[in-house]
C-alpha positions in Angstrom: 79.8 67.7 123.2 81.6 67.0 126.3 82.2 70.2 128.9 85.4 71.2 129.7 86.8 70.1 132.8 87.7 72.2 135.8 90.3 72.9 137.6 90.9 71.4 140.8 92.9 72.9 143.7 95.1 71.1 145.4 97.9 71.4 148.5 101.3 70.1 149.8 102.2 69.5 153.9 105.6 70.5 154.5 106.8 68.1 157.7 109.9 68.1 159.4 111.3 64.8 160.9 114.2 64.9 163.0 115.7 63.0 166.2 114.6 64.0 169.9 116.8 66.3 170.8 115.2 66.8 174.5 116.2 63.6 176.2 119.6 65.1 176.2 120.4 66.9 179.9 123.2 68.4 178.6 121.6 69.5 175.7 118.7 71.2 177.5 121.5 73.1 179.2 122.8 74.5 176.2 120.1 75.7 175.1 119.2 77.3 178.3 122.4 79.3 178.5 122.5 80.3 174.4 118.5 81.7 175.2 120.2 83.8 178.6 123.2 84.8 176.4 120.9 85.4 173.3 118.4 87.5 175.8 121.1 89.6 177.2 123.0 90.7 174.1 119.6 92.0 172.6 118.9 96.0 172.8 115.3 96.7 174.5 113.7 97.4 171.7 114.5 94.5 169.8 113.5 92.8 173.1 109.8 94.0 173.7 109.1 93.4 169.9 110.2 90.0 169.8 108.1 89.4 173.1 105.4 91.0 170.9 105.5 88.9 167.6 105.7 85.8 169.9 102.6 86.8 172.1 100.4 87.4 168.8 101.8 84.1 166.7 101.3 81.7 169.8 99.3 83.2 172.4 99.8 81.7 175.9 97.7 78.4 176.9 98.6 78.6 180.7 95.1 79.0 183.2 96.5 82.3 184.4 94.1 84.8 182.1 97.2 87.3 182.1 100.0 85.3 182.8 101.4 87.3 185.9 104.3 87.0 187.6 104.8 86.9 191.2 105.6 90.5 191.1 102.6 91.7 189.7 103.9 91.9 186.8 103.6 89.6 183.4 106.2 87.1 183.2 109.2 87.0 180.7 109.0 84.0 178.6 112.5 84.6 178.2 113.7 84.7 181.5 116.2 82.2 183.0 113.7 82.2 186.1 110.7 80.6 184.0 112.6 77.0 184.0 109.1 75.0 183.7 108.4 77.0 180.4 111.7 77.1 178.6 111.0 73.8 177.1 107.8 75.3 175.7 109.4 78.2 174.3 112.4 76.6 172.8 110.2 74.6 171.3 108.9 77.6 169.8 111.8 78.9 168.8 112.4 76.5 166.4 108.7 76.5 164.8 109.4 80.0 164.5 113.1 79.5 162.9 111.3 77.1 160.6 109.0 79.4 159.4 111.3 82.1 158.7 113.2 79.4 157.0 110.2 79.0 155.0 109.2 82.4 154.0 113.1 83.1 152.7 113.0 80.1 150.6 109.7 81.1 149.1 110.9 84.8 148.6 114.0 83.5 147.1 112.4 81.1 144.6 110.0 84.4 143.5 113.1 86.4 142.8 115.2 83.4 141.3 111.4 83.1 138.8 111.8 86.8 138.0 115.1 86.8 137.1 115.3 84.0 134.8 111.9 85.9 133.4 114.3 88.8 132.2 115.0 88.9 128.7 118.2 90.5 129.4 119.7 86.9 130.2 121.0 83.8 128.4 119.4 80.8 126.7 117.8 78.4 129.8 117.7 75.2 129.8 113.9 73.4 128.5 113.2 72.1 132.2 113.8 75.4 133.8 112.2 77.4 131.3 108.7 74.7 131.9 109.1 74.8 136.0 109.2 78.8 135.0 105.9 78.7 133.1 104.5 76.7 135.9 105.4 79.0 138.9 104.4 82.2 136.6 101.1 80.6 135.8 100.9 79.4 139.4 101.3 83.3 140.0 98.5 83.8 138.1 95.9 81.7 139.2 96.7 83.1 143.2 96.3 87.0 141.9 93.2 85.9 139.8 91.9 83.8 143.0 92.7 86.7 145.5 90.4 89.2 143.3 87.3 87.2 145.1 84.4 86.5 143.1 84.1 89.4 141.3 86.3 88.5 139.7 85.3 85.0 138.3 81.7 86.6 137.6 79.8 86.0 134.6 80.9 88.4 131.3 78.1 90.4 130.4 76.7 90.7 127.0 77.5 94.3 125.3 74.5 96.8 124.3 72.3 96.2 121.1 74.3 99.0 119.5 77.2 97.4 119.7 76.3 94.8 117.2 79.0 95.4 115.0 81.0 97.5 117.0 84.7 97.9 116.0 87.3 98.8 118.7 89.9 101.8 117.6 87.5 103.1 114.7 85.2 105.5 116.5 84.8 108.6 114.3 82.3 110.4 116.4 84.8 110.3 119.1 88.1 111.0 117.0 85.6 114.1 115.4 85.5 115.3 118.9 88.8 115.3 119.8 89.3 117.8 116.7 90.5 115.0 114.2 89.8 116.0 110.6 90.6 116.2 107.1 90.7 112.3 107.1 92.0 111.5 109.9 88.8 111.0 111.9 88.3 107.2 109.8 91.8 106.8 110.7 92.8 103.8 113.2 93.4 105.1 116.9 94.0 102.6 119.7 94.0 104.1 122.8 93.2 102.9 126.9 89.3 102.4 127.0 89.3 101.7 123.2 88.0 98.0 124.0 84.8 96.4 125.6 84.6 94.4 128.1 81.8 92.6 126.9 80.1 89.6 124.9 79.1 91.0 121.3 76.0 89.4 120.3 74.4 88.4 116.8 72.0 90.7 115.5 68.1 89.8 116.1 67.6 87.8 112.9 71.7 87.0 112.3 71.7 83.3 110.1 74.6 80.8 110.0 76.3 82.2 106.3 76.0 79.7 103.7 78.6 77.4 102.4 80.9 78.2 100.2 80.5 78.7 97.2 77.1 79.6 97.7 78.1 81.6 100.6 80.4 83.4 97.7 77.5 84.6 95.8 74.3 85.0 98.2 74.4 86.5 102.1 71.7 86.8 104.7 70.7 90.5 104.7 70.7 90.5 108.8 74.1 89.4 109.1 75.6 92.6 108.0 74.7 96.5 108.5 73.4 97.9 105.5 69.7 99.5 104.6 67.6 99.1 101.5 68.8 101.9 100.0 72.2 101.5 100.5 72.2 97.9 98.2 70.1 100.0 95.8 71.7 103.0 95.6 74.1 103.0 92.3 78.2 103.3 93.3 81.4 101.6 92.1 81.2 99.1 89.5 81.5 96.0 92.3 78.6 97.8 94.3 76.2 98.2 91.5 76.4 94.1 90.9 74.4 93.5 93.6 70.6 92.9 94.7 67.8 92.9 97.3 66.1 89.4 96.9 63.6 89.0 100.2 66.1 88.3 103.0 69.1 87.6 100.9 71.6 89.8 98.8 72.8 88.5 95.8 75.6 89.3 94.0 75.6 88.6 90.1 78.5 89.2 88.1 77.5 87.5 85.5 74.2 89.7 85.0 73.4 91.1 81.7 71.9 94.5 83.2 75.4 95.7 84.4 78.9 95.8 82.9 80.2 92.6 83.4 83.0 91.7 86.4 84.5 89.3 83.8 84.8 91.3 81.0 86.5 94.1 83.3 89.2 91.3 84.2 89.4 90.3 80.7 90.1 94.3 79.8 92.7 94.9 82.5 94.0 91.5 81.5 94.4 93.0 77.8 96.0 96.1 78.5 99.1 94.2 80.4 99.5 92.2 77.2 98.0 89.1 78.4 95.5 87.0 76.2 92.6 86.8 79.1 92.3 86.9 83.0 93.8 83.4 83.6 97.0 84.2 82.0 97.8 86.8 85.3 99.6 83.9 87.1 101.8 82.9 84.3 102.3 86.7 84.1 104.2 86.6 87.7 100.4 87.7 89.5 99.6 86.1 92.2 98.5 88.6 95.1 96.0 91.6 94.6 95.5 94.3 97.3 91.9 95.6 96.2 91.6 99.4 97.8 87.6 100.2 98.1 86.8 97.0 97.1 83.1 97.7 96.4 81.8 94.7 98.2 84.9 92.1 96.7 83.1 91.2 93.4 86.6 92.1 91.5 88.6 89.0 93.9 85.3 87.0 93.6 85.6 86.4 89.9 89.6 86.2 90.3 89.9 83.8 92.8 88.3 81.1 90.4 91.8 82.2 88.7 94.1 81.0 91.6 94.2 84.7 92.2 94.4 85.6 95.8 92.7 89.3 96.2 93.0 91.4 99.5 90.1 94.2 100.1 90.6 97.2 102.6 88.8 99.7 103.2 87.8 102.1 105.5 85.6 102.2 108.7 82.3 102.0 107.2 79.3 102.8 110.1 77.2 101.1 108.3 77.2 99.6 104.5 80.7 98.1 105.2 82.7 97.3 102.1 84.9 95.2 104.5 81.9 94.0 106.2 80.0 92.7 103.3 83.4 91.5 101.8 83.9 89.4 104.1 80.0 87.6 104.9 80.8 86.2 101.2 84.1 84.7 102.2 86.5 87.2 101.0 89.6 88.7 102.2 89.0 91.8 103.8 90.2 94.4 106.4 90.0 97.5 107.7 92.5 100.2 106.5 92.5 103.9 105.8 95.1 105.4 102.7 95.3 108.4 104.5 98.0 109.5 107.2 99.7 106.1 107.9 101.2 103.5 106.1 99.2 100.0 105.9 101.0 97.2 108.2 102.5 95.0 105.2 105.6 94.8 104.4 107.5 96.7 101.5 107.2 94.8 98.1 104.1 92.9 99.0 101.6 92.8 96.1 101.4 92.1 92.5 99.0 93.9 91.8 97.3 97.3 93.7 93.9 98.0 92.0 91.8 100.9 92.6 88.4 101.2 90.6 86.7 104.6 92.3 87.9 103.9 95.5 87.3 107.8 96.3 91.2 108.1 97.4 92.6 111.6 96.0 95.9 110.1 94.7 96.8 114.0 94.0 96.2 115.2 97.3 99.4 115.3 99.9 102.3 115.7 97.5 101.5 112.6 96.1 102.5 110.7 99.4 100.1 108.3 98.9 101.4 107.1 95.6 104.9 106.6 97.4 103.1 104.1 99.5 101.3 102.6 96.6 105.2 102.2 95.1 106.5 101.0 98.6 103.7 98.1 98.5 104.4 97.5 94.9 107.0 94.5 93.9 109.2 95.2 91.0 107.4 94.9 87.8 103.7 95.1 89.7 100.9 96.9 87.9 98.6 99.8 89.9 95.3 99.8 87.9 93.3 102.9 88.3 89.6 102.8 87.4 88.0 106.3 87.7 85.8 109.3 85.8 89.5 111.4 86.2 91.3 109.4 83.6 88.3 109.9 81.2 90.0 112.7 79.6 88.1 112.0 75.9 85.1 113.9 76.9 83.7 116.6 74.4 83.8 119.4 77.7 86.9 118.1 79.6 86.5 118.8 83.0 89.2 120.9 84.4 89.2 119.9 87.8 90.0 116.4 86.3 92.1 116.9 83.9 94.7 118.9 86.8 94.4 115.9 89.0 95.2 113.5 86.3 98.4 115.0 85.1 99.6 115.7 88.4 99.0 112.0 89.4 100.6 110.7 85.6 103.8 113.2 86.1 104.1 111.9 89.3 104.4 108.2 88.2 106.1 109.1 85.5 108.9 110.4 88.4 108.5 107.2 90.2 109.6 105.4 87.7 106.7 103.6 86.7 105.5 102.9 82.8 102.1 103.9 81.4 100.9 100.8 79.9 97.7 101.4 78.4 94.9 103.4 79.0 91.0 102.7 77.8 87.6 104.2 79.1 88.4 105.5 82.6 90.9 102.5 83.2 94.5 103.1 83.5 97.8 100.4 84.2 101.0 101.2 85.4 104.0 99.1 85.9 106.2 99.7 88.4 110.2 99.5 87.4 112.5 96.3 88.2 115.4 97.7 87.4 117.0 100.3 90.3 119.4 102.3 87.9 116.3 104.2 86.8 115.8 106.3 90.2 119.7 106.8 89.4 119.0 108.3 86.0 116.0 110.6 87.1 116.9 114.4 86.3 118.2 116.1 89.6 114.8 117.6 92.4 112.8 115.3 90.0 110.7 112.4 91.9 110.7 111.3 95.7 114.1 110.8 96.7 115.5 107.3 98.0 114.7 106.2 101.7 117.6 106.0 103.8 118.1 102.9 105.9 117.1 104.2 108.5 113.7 104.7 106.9 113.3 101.7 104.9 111.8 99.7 107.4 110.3 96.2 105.9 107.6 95.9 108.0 106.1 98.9 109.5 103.6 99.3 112.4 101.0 102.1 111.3 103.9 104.4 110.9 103.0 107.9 109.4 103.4 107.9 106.0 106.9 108.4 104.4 107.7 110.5 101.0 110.4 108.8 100.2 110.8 105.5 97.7 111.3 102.4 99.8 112.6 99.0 99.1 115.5 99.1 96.7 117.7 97.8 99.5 115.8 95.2 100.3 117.4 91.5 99.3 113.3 90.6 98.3 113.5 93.5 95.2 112.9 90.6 92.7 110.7 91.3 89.6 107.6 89.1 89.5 108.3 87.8 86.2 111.2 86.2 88.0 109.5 85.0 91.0 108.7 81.4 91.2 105.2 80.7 89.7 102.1 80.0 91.9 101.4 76.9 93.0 104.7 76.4 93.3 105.6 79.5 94.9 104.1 78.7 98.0 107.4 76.1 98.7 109.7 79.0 97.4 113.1 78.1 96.0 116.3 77.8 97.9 117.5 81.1 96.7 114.3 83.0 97.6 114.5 80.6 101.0 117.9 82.3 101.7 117.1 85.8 101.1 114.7 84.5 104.6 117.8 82.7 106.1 115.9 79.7 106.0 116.7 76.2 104.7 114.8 73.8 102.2 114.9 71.5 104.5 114.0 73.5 107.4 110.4 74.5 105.4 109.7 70.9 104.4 109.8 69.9 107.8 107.4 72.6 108.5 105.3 71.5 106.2 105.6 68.0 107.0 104.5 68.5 110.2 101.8 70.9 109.6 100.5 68.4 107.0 99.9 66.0 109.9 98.6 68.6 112.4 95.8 69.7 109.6 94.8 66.4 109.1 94.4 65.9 112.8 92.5 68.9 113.3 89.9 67.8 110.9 89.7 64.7 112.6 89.1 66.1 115.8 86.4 68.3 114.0 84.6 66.3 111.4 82.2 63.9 113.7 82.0 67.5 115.7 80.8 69.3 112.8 78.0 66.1 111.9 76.6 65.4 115.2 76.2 69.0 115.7 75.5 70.4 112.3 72.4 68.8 110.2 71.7 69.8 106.8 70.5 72.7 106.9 67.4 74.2 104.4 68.7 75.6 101.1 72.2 73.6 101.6 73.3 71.1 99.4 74.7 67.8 100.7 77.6 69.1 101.8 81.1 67.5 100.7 82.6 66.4 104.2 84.1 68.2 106.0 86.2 71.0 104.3 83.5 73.6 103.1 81.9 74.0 106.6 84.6 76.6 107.2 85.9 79.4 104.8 87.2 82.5 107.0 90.8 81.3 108.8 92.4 83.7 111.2 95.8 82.5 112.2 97.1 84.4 115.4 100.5 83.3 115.2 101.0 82.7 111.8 105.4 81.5 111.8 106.1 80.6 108.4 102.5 80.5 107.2 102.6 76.6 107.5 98.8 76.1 108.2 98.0 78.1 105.6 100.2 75.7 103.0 99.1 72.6 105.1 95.3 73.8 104.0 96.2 74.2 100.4 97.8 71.1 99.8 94.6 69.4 101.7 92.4 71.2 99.5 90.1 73.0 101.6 88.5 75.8 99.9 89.7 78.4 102.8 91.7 81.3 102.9 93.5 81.9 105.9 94.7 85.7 107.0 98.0 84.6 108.3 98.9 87.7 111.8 102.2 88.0 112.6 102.8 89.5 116.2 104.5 92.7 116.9 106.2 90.8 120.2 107.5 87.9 118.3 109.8 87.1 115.2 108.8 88.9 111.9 108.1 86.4 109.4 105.6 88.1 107.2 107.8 89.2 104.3 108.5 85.3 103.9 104.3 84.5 104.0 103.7 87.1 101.6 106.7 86.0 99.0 105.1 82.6 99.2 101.4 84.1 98.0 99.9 84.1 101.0 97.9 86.7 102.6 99.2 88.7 106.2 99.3 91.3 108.6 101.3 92.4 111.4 99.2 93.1 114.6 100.2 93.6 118.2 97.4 91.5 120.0 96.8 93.8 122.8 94.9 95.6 120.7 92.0 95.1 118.6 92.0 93.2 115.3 91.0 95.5 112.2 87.6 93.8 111.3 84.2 93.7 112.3 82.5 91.4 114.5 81.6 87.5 113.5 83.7 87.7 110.3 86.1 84.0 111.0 84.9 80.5 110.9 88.2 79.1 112.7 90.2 81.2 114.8 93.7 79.3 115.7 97.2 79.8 117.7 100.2 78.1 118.0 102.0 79.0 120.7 101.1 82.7 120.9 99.7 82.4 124.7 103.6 81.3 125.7 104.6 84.1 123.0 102.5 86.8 124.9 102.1 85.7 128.4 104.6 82.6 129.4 107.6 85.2 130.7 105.9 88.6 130.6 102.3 89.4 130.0 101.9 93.6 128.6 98.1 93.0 128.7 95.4 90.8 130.5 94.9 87.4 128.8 91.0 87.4 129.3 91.1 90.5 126.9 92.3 88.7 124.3 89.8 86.0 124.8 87.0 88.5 124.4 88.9 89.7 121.2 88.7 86.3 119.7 84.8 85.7 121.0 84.1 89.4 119.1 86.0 88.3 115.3 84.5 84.6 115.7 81.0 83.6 113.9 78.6 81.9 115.9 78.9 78.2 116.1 83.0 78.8 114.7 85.5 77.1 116.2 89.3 77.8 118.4 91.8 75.8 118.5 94.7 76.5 120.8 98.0 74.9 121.0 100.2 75.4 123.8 102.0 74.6 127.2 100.0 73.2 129.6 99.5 75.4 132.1 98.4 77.7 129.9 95.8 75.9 128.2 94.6 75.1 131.7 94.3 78.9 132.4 92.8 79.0 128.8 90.1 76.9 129.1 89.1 78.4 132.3 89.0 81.2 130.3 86.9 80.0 127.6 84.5 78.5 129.9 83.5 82.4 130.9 82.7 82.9 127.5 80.1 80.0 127.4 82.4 78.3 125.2 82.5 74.7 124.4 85.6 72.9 125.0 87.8 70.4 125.1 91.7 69.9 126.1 93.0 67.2 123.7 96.9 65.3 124.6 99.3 65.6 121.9 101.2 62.9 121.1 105.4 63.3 122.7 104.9 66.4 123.5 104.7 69.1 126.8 101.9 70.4 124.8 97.9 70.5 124.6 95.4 71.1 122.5 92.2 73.4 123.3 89.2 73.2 121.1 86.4 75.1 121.6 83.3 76.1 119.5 81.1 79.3 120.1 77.7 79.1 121.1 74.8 80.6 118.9 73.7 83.2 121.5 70.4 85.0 120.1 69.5 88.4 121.0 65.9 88.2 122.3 63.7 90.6 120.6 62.4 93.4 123.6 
């Protein structure tokens, strides 16, 4: 694999050609009575000063050591008496003039940069706005030079324990700053929340198998979890799993435990639906899994085209999210406590909670609201847990409060008890708005104002009110365009986005090209690099060498379709900046899994969980006008989410792939800038190197 290529530094000679203007007599007596006039006029101070600047920018060449006068004392280079010398010092003159000349341009030019930087002011022109990135990034690389080498030194690698550190999810700390009741697991990014630092694999960390092996069996090492913990009994997804010499194993098919199927095919049952594969006719497409167990629920679904999201909270060690996502799973960190999760309102089909240890009874009911808020019209909430077992001979009290407070409270939400078996229960959330109208008076969470009802919230506390209804996107699923053809959306669902058909196809025409280029670029990679490794299958080139797909800068989810329609078995977790436009409403409505993130701060998921990290544009998006953190940071974000021996590919201008691959040579990454075709654009492709811990 070729290295990257460095930088060179190179400069420009400014040179000034003009006629001789000294052969002129008369000339030369201008000059010498505009430097007597000029020499009079001037106030001491300004005098002795200028003297000053001269003496230090050209020092005197003559033999006298002190150039003295006849009097004693030093001469005035200035002075009409000094005729054999005012040659040499008008001469001066002008270098000086031409320097000053200089200097204002340059200042001028910085200021005329910043201004056009300011988001206060019109559209500019392409050229401009690329001779903008170039100064800027010129900018750059002189600050980043005039650190010295310090700065330019060698990353170190973080501390053993910080194997699978998680940046913003530090419960010892939040515990001692007096956070409780909940709150401690809760997400707090705050200055010094990040590390500067390489996180490395643990001691006996194996490349995951491929998928769908990968699916079904993970390497013990690779994730943070004792013995005991895999033994231990717990949720019904937990208790499908076993201990096999270095390997866990996760059998859902095993005839010692209740079976992950037939729990589909019950759930499936009591929405009125024949089996499990009917959920997609049925206007299901997207799950959000809350204590997923370790994901063996979306496991057996997504043989169902169903697309299931787990989150979780910060687990120390025996990670739900963790585990979810060694098996190549959706999966993120996220607490239902004290904020509301960053998707949009009317985002899944489907919210299913089987033990998931949240108190839906607890806070007023708040988090229900936020359950209804991430509900689309008609959506079911499925509720697995020993309080809904109210059949017992001895019904436990304690239970049997919690689950009428939780039932009354749908029940004022306007949602409709389906069914109820065992310990499972389905709701289904009302499509049709005049129902809050025809609630009894004080009964139910009131309607959020507009001001409330914000789409597409940022970790926002939680609200108690019902959001949504005046969104243009409240569409029942039944009436929602059916997956697979839901990821093209219809021209009226396009409008509700103010997009065009045509505007998507073309989107997906050319990301239909780019993906296909991609692979190109990383097939004879992945061979020449990548035997067949012991245990593996031959593998089926190239598309199940990756599974885990993090999309920084996500648009219209176009590499996420563009994957689809290829037929790679991937799922991609399209990010949607906090700095740029929000198009994550439109990613989810086409079935397709998101989050909004601001990228100067830490991704919610644990290290080495993505095969393929990629951006499109995001470094210009971030840092080509104004920059709100370093760039190197983010770099170090990226190494800490990306597996060993996965893969970056960056798309941008090009000076700022050149500043990225200077970047990603710090990181002991592989890379490669790549031309694209008719464009002011590059590509960088780097893979991460397999950096073992060594055993002390």
């Amino acid at each position: 694999m070729s290295r990257p290529l460095h930088r060179g530094s190179g400069g420009g000679r400014l040179s000034v050609n003009g006629p001789d203007f000294w052969d002129d007599s008369q000339m030369k007596d201008k000059i010498e009575k505009e430097d007597l006039e000029r020499n009079r006029s001037a106030g001491d101070q300004n005098y002795l000063s200028t003297k000053f600047l001269f003496r230090i920018l050209f020092p005197d060449n003559s033999p006298s050591k002190h150039n003295l006068g006849e009097n004693g004392f030093l001469s005035d280079p200035f002075s009409p008496g000094t005729g054999r010398n005012r040659l040499k010092y008008a001469l001066l003159l002008i270098r000086l003039s031409l320097v000053v000349i200089i200097i204002l341009a340059l200042t001028g030019s910085f200021w005329w940069t910043m201004s056009i930087t300011s988001p206060s002011r019109g559209q500019i022109y392409h050229g401009y706005r690329q001779l903008q990135e170039q100064v800027v990034s010129d900018l750059r690389d002189i600050g980043q030079l005039s650190l010295g080498a310090t700065n330019v030194k060698d990353i170190e690698y973080c501390p053993p324990e910080s194997e699978n550190f998680v940046p913003c999810f530090n419960v010892s700390e939040n515990l001692d700053l007096g956070l409780s009741k909940g709150e401690e697991v809760d997400r707090h990014c705050g200055p010094g929340s990040r590390q500067n630092c390489l996180v490395l694999a643990p001691l006996n960390y194996k490349i995951p198998l491929r998928w769908p092996t990968g699916r079904d069996v993970i390497w013990h090492a690779n994730v943070n979890i004792t013995a005991q913990e895999v033994l231990s009994s717990g949720s019904l997804t937990k208790r499908l799993m076993m201990l096999e010499d270095e390997q866990i194993s996760f059998r859902s098919d095993s005839a010692m435990f209740d079976s992950i199927e037939d729990y589909s095919h019950q759930i499936a049952e009591m929405i009125g639906l024949r089996n499990e594969s009917n959920f997609v006719q049925a206007g299901v497409r997207t799950i959000l899994d809350i204590g997923c167990g370790y994901g063996s629920f979306g496991a057996h679904l997504f043989s169902n085209q169903l697309l299931t999201m787990c989150v979780a909270n910060y687990e120390a060690s025996g990670s739900q999210v963790q585990l979810t996502l060694e098996r190549g799973l959706p999966a993120m960190i996220g607490s239902f406590n004290s904020k509301q999760l960053p998707y949009p309102s009317l985002s899944f089909d489907m919210i299913h909670c089987a033990e998931c240890h949240v108190d839906w009874d607890q806070k007023d009911g708040i988090l229900l609201v936020e359950v209804d808020r991430l509900l689309r019209p008609g959506g079911y909430f499925v509720w697995t847990s020993t309080v809904t077992n109210t059949q017992r001979s001895v019904p436990n009290k304690v239970n049997l409060k919690k689950w009428n407070f939780v039932r009354n409270f749908a029940e004022s939400m306007c949602w409709e008890l389906l069914a109820q078996q065992d310990e499972t229960v389905v709701w289904k959330k009302t499509s049709l708005k005049k129902c809050y109208v025809a609630r009894r008076p004080g009964v139910g969470p009131s309607l959020c104002s507009k001001g409330q009802d914000i789409e597409s919230p940022y970790y926002r506390p939680l609200q108690a009110c019902i959001a949504g209804t005046q969104s243009r996107r409240w569409i029942a699923i039944e009436e929602r365009t059916k997956w697979p053809s839901r990821a093209k959306l219809n021209s009226s669902e396009l409008k509700i986005h103010g997009l065009a058909s045509e505007t998507l196809a073309e989107d997906s025409l050319n990301w239909n090209s780019a993906v296909n280029n991609y692979w190109s670029l990383l097939s004879p990679l992945i061979f020449s690099d990548h035997p067949k490794r012991p245990g593996d299958d031959d593998p089926s080139p190239p598309y199940n060498m990756l599974r885990n797909v993090l999309d920084m800068n996500a648009h219209f989810g176009g590499l996420n379709a563009a994957l689809l329609d290829a037929r790679k078995s991937v799922w991609v977790m399209n990010v949607i900046p906090t700095s740029g436009p929000n198009y994550l409403p439109l990613i989810l409505d086409r079935g397709f899994v998101g989050v909004l993130h601001d990228w100067c701060e830490a991704f919610p998921t644990y290290p080495r969980t993505y095969d393929l990290v990629h951006a499109n544009g995001l470094l210009s998006l971030e840092f080509g006008q104004h920059s709100r953190c370093p760039m190197f940071d983010q770099f170090i974000e990226i190494d800490r989410v990306l597996r060993p021996e996965g893969w970056v590919i960056i798309r941008d201008t090009v000076p700022l792939i050149e500043l990225a691959r200077d970047h990603a040579a710090r990181l002991k990454w592989d890379a490669r800038v790549i031309e694209v075709e008719s464009s002011d654009e590059k590509l960088l492709i780097c893979q991460k190197p397999f950096s073992r811990r060594q055993a002390s």
